[in-house]
Biopython code that builds the backbone (N, CA, C, O; Angstrom):
import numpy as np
from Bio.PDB.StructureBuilder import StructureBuilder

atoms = [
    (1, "UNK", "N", (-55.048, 39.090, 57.628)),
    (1, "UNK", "CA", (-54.783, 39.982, 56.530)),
    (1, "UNK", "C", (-53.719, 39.405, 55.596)),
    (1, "UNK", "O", (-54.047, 39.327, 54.412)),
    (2, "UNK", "N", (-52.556, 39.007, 55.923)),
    (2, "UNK", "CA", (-51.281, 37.924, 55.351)),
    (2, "UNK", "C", (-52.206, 37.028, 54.783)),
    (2, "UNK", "O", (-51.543, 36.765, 53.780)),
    (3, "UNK", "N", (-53.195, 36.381, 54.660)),
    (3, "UNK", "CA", (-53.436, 34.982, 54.081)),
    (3, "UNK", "C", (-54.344, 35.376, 52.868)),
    (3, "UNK", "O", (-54.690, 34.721, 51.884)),
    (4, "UNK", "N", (-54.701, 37.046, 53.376)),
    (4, "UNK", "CA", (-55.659, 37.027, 52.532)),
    (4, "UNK", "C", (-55.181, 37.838, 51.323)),
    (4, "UNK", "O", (-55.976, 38.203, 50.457)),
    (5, "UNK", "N", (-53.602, 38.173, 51.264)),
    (5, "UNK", "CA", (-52.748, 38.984, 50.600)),
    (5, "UNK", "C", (-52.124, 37.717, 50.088)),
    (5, "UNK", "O", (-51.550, 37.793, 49.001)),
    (6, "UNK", "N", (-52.148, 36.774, 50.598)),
    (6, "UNK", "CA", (-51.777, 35.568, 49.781)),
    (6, "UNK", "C", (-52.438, 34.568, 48.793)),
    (6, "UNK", "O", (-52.109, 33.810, 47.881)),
    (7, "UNK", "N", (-53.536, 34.969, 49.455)),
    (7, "UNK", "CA", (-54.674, 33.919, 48.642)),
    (7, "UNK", "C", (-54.935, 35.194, 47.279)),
    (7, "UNK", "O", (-55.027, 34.481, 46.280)),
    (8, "UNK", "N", (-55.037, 36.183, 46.967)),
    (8, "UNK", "CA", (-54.782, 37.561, 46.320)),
    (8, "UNK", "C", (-53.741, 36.771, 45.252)),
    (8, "UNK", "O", (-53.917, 36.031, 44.284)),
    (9, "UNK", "N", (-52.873, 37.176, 45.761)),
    (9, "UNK", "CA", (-51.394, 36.711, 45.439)),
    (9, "UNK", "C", (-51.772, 35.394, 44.416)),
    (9, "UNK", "O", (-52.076, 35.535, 43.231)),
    (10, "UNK", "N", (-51.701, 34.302, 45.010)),
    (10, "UNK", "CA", (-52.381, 33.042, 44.299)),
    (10, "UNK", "C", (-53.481, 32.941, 43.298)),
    (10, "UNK", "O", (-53.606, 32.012, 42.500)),
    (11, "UNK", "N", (-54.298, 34.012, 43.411)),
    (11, "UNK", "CA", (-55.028, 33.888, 42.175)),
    (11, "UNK", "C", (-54.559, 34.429, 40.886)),
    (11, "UNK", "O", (-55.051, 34.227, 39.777)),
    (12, "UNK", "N", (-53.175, 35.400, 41.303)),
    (12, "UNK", "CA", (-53.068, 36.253, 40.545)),
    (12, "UNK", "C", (-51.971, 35.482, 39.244)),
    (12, "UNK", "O", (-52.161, 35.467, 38.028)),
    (13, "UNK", "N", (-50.709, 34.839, 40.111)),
    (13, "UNK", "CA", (-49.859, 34.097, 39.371)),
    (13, "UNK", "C", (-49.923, 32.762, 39.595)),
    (13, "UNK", "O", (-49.036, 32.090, 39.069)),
    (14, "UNK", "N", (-51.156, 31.930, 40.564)),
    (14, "UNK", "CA", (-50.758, 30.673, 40.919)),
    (14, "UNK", "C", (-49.948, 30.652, 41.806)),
    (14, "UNK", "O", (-49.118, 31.440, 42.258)),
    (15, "UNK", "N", (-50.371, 29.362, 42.076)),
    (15, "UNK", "CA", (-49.982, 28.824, 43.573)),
    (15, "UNK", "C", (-48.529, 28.122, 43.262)),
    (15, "UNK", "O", (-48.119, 27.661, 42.197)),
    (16, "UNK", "N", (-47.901, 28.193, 44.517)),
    (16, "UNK", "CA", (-47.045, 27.532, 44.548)),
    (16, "UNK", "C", (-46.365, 27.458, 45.494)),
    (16, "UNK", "O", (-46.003, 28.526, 45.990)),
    (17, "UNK", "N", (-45.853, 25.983, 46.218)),
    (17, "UNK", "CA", (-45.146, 26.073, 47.443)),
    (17, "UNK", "C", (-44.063, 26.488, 48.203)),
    (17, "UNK", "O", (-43.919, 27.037, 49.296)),
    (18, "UNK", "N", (-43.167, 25.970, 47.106)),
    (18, "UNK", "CA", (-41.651, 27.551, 47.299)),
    (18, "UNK", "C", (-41.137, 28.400, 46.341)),
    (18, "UNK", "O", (-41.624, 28.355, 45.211)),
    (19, "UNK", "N", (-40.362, 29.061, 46.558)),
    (19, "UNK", "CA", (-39.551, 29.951, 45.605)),
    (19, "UNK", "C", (-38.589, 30.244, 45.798)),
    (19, "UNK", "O", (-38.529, 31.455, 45.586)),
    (20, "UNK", "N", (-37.608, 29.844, 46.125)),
    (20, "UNK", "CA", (-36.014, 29.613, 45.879)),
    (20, "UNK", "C", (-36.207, 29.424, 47.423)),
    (20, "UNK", "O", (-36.055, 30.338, 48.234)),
    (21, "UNK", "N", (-36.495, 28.368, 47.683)),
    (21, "UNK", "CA", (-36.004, 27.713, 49.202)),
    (21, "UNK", "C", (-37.091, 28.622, 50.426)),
    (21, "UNK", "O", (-37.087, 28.607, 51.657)),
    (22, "UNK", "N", (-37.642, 29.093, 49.790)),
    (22, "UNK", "CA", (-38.888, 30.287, 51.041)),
    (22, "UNK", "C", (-40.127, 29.985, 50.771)),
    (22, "UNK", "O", (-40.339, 29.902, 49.561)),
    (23, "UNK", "N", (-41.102, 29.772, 51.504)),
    (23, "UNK", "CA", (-42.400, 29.648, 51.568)),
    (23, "UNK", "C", (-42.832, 30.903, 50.916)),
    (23, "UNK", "O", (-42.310, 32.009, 51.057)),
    (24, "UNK", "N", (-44.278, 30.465, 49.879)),
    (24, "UNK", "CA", (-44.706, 31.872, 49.247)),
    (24, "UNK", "C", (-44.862, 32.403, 50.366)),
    (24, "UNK", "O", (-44.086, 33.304, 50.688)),
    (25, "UNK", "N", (-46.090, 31.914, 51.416)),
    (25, "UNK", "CA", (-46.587, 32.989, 52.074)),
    (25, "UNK", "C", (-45.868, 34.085, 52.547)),
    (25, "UNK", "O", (-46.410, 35.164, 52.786)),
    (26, "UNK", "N", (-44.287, 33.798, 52.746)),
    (26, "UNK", "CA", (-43.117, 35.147, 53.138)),
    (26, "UNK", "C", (-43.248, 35.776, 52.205)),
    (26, "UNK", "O", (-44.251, 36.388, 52.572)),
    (27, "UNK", "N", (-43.046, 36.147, 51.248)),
    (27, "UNK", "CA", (-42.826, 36.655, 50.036)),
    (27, "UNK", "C", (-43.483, 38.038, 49.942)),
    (27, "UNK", "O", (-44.665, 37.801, 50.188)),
    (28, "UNK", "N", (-43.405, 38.859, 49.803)),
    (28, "UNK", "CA", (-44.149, 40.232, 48.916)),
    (28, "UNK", "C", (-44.164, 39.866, 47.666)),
    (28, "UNK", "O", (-43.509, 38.909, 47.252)),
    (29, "UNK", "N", (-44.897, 40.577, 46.958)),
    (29, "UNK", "CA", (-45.537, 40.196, 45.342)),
    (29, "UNK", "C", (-43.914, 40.811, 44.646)),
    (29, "UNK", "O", (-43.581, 40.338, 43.559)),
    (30, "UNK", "N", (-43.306, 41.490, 45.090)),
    (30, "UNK", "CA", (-42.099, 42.376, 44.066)),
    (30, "UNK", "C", (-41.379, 41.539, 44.289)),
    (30, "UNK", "O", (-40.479, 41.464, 43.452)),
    (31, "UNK", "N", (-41.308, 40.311, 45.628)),
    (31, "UNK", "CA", (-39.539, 40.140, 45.879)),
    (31, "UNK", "C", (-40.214, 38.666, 45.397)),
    (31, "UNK", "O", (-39.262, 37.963, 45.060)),
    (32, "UNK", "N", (-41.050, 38.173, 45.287)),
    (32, "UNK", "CA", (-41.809, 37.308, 44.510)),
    (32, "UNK", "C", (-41.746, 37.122, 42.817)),
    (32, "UNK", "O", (-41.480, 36.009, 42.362)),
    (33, "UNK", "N", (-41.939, 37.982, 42.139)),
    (33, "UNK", "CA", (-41.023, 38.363, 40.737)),
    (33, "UNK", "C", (-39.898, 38.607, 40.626)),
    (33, "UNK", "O", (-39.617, 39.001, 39.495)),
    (34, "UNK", "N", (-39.157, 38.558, 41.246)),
    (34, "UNK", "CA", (-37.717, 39.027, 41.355)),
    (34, "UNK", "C", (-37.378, 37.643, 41.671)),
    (34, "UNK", "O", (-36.169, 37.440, 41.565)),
    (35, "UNK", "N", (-37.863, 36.926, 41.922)),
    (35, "UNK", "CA", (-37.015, 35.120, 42.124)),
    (35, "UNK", "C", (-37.684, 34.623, 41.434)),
    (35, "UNK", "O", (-37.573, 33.414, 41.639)),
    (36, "UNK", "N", (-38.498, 34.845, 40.537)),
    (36, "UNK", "CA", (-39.505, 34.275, 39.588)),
    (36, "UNK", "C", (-38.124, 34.954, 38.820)),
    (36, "UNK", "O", (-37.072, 34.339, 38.993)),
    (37, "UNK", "N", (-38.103, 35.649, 38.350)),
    (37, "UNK", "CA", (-37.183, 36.245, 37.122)),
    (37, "UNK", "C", (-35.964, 35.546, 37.029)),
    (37, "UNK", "O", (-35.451, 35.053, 36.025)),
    (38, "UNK", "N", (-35.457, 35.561, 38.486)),
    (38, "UNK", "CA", (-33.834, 35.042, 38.595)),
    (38, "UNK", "C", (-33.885, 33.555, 38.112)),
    (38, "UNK", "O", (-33.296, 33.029, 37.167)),
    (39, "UNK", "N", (-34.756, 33.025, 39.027)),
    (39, "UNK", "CA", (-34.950, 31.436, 38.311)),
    (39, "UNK", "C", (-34.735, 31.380, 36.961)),
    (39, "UNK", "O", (-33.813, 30.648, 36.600)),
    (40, "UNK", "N", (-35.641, 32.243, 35.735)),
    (40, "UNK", "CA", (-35.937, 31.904, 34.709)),
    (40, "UNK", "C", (-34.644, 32.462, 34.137)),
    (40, "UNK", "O", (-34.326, 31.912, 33.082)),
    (41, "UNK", "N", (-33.793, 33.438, 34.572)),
    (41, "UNK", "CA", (-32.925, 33.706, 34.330)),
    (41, "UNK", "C", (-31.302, 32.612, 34.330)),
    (41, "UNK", "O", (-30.373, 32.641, 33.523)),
    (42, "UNK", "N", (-31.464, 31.855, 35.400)),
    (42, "UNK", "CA", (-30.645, 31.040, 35.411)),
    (42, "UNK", "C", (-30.709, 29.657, 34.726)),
    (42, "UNK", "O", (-29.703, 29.009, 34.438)),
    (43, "UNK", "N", (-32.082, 29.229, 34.471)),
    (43, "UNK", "CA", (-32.815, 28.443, 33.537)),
    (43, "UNK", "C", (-32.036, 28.217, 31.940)),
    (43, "UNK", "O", (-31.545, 27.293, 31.291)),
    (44, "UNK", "N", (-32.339, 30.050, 31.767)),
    (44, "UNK", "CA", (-31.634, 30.546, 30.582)),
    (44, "UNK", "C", (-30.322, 30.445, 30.204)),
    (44, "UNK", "O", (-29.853, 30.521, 29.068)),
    (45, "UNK", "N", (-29.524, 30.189, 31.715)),
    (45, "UNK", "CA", (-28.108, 30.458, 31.521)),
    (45, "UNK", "C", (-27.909, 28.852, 31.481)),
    (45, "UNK", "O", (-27.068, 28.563, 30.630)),
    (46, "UNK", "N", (-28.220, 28.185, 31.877)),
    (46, "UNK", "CA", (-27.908, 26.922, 31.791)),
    (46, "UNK", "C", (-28.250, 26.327, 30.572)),
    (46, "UNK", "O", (-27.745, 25.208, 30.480)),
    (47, "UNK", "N", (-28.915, 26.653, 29.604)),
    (47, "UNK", "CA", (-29.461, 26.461, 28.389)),
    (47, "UNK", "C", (-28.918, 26.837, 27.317)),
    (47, "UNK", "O", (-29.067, 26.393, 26.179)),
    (48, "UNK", "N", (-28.110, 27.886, 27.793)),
    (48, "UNK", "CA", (-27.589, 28.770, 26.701)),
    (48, "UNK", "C", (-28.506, 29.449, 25.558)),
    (48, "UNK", "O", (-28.088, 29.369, 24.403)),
    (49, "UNK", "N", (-29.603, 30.044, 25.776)),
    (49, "UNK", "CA", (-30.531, 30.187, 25.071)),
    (49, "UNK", "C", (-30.845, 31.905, 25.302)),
    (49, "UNK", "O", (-31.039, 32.579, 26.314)),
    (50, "UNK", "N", (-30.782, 32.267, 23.660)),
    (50, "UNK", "CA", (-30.879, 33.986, 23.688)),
    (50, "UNK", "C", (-32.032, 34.769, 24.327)),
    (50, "UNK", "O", (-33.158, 34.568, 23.873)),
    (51, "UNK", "N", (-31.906, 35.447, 25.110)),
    (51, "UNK", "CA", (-33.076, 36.253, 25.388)),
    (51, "UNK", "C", (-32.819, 37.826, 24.847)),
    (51, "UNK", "O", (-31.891, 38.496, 24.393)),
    (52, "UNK", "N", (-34.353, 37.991, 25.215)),
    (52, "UNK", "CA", (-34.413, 39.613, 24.462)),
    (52, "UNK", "C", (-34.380, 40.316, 25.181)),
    (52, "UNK", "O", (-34.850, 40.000, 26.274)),
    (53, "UNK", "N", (-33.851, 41.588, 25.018)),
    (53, "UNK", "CA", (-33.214, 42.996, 26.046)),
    (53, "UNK", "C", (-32.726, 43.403, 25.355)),
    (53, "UNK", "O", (-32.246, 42.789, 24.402)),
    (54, "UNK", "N", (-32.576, 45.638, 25.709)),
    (54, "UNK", "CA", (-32.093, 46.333, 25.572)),
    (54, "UNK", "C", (-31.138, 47.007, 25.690)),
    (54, "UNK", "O", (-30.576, 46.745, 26.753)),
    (55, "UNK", "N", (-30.444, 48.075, 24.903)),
    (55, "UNK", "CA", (-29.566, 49.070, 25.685)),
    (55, "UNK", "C", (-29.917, 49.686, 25.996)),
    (55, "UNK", "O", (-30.697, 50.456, 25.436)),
    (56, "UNK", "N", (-29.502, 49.705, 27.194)),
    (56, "UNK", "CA", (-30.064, 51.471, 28.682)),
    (56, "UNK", "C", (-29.046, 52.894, 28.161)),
    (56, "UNK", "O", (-29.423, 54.015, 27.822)),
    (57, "UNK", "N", (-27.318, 52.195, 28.282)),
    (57, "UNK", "CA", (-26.519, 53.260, 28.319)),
    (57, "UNK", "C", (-25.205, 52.633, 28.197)),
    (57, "UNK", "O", (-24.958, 51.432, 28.309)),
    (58, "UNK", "N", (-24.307, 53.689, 27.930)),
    (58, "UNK", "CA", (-22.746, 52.881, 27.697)),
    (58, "UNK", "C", (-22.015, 53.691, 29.117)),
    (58, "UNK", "O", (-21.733, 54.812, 29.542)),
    (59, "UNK", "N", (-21.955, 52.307, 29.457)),
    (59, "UNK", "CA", (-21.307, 52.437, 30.729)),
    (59, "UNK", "C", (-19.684, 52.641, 30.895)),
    (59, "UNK", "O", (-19.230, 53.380, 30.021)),
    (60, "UNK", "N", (-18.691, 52.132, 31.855)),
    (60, "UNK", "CA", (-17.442, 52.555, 31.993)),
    (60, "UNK", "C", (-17.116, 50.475, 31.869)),
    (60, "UNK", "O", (-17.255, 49.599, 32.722)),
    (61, "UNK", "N", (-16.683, 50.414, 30.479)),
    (61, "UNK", "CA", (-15.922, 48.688, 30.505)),
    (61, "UNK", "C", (-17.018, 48.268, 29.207)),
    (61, "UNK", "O", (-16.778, 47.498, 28.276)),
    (62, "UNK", "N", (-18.315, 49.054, 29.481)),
    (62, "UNK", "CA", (-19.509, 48.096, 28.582)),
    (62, "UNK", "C", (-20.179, 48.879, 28.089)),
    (62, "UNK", "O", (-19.889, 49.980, 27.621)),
    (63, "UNK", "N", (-21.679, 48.056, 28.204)),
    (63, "UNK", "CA", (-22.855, 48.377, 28.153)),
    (63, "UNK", "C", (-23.947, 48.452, 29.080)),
    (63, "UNK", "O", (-23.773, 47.298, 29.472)),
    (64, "UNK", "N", (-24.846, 48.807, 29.704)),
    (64, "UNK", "CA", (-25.932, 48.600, 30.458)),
    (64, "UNK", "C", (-26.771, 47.957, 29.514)),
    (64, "UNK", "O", (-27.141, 48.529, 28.489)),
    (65, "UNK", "N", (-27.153, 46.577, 29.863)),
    (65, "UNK", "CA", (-28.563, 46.373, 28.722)),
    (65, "UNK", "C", (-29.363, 45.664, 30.117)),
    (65, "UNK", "O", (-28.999, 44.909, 31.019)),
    (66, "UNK", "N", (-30.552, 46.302, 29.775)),
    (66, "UNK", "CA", (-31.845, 45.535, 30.391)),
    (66, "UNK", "C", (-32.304, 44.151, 29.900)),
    (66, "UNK", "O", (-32.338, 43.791, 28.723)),
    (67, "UNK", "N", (-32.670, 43.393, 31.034)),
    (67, "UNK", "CA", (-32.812, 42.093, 30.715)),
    (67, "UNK", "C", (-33.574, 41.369, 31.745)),
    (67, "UNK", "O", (-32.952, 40.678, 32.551)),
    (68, "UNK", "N", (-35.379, 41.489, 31.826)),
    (68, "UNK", "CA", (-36.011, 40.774, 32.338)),
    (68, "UNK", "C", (-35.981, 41.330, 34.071)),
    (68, "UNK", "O", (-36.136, 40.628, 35.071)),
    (69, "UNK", "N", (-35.781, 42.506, 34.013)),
    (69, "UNK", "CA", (-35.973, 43.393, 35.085)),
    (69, "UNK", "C", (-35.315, 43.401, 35.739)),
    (69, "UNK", "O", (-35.433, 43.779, 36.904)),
    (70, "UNK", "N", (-34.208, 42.901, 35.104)),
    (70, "UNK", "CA", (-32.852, 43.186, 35.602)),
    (70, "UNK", "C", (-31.490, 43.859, 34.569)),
    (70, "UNK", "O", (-31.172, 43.572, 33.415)),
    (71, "UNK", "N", (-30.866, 44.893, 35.591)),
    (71, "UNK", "CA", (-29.582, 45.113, 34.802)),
    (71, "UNK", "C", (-28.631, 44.810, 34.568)),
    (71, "UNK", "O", (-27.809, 44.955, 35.473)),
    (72, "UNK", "N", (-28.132, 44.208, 33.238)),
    (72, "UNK", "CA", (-27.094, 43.440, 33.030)),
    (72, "UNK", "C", (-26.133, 44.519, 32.158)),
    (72, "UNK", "O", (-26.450, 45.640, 31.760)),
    (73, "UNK", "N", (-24.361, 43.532, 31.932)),
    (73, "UNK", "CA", (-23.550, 43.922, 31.318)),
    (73, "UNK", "C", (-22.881, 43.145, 30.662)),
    (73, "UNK", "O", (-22.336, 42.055, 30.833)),
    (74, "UNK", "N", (-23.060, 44.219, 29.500)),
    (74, "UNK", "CA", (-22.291, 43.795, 28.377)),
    (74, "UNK", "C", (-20.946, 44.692, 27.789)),
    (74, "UNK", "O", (-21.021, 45.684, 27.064)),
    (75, "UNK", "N", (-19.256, 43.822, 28.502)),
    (75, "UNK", "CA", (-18.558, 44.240, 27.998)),
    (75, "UNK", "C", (-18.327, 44.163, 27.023)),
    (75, "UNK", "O", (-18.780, 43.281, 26.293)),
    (76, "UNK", "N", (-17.078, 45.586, 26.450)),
    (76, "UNK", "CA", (-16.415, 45.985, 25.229)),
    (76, "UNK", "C", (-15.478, 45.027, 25.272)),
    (76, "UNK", "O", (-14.496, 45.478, 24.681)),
    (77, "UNK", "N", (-15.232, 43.783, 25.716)),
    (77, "UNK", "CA", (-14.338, 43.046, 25.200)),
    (77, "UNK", "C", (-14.774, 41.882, 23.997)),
    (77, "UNK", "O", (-14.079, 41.206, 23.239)),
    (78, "UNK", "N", (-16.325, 41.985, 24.207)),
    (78, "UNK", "CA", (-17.329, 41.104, 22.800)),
    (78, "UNK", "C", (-17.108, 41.785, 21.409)),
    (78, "UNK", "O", (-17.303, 42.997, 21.325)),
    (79, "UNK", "N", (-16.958, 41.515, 20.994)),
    (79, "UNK", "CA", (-17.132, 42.546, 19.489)),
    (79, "UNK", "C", (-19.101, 42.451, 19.062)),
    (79, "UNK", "O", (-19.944, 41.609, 18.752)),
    (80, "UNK", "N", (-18.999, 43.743, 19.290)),
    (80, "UNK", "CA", (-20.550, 43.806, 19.169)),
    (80, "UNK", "C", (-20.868, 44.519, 17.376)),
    (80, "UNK", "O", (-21.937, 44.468, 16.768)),
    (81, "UNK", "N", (-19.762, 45.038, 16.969)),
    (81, "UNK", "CA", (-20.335, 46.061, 15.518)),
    (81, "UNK", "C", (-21.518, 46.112, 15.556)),
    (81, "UNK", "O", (-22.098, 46.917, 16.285)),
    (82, "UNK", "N", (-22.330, 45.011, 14.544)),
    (82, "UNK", "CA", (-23.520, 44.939, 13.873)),
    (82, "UNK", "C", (-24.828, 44.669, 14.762)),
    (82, "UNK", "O", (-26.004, 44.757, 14.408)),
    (83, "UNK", "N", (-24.127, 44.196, 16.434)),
    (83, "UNK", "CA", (-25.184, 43.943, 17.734)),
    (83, "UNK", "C", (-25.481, 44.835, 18.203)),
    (83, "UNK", "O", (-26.314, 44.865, 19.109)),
    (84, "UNK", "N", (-24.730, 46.119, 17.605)),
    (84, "UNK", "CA", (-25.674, 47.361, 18.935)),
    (84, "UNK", "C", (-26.764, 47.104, 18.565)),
    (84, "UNK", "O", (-27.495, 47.046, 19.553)),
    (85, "UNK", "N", (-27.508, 46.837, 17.307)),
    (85, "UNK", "CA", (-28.931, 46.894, 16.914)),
    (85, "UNK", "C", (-29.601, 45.541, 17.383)),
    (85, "UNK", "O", (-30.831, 45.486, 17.400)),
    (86, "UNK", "N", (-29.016, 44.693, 17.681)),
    (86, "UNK", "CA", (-29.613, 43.366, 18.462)),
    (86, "UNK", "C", (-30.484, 43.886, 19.141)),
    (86, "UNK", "O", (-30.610, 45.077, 19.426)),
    (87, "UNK", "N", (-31.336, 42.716, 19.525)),
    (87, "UNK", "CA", (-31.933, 42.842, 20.955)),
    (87, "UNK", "C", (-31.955, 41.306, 21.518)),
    (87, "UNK", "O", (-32.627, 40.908, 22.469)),
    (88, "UNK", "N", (-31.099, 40.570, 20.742)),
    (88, "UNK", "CA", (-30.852, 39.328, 21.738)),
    (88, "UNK", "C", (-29.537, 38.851, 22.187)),
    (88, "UNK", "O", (-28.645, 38.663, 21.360)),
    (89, "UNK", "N", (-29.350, 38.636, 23.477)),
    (89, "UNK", "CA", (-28.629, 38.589, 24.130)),
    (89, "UNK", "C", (-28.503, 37.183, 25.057)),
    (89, "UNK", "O", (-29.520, 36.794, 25.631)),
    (90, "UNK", "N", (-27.288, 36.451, 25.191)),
    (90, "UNK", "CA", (-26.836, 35.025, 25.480)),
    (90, "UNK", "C", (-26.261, 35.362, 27.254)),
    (90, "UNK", "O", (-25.636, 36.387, 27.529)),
    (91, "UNK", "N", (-26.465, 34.753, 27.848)),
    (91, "UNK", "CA", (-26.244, 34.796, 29.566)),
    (91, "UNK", "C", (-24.744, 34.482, 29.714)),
    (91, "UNK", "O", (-24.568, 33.264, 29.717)),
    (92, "UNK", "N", (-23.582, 35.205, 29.840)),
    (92, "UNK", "CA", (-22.269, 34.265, 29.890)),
    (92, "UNK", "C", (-22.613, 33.868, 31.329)),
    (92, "UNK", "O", (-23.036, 32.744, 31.602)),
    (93, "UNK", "N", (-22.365, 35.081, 32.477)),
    (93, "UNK", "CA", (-22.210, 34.295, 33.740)),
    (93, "UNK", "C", (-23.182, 35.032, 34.825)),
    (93, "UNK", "O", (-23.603, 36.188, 34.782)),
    (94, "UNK", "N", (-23.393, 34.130, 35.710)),
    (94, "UNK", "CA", (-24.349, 34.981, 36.999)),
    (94, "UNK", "C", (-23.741, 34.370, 38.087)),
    (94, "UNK", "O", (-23.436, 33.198, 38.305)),
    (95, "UNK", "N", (-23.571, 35.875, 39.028)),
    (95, "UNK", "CA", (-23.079, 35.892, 40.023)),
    (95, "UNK", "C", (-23.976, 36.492, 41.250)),
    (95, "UNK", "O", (-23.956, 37.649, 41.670)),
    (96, "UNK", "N", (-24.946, 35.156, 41.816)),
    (96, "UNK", "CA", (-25.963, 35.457, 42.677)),
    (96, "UNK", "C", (-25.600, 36.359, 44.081)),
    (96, "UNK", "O", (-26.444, 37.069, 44.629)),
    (97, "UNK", "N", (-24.252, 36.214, 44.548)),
    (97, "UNK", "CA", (-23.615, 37.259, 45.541)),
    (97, "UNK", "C", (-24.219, 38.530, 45.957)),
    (97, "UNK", "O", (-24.661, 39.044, 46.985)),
    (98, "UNK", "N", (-23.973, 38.945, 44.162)),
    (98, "UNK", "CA", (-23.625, 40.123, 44.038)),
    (98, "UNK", "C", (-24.759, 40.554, 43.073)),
    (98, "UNK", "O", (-24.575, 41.560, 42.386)),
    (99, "UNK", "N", (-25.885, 39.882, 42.977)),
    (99, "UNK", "CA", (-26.744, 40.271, 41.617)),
    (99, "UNK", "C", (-26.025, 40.625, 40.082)),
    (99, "UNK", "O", (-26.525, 41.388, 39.256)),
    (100, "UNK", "N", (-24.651, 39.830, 39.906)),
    (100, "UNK", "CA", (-24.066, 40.150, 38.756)),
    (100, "UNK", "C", (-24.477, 39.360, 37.666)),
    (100, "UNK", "O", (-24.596, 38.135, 37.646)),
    (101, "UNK", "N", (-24.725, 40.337, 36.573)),
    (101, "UNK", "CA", (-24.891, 39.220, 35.451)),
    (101, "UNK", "C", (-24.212, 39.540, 34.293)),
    (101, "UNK", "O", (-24.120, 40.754, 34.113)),
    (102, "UNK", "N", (-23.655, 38.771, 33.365)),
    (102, "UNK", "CA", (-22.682, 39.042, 32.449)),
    (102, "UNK", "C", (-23.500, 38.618, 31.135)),
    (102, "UNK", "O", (-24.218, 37.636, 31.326)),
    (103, "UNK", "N", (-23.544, 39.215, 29.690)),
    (103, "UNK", "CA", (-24.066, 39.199, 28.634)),
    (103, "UNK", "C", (-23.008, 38.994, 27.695)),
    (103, "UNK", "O", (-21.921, 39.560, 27.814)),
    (104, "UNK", "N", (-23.295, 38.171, 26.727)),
    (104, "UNK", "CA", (-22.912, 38.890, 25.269)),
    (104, "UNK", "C", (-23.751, 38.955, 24.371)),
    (104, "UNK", "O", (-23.467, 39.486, 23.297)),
]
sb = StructureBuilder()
sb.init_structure("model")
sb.init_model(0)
sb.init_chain("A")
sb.init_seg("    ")
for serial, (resi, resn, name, xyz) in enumerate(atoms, 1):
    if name == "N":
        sb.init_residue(resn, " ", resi, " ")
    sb.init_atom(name, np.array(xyz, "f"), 0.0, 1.0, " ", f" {name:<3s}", serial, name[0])
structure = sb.get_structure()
């Protein structure tokens, strides 16, 4: 049943042999996008290259903005004025620990 939830799996996004150090076949399809994301996420941060995301809510220090199915923050120490209306957003830091990610 596993191989055949994998071979599923494989047709759906392609094959591939690992994903952050784990054999697909471990994988569930959610925790499978979720290191698909982080990758591309850290990709991003190393690039320095804007991605697009939202504001969720104004949090306590920031912002909540969504970002690639993940929730990130963006502190009030950026001067944002004319960016609340953005929707692109630069990776300062990620902190894999803790699933932290920092925006401006």
């Amino acid at each position: 049943m596993r191989e055949r939830a994998t071979a599923r799996l494989n047709d759906l996004v392609g094959s591939s042999d690992t994903v952050g150090d784990e054999p697909l076949h471990l994988l569930l399809p959610h925790k499978f996008r979720k290191n698909r994301a982080w990758t591309e996420l850290n990709k991003i941060w190393r690039n320095h290259t804007p991605v697009k995301g939202f504001y969720l809510e104004k949090v306590r220090g920031g912002y909540a903005v969504a970002i690639g199915g993940f929730i990130t923050f963006l502190p009030f120490r950026y001067p944002i004025g004319p960016r609340i209306a953005s929707d692109r957003f630069t990776v300062v830091s990620i902190n894999p620990k803790k699933s932290n990610i920092v925006v401006y």
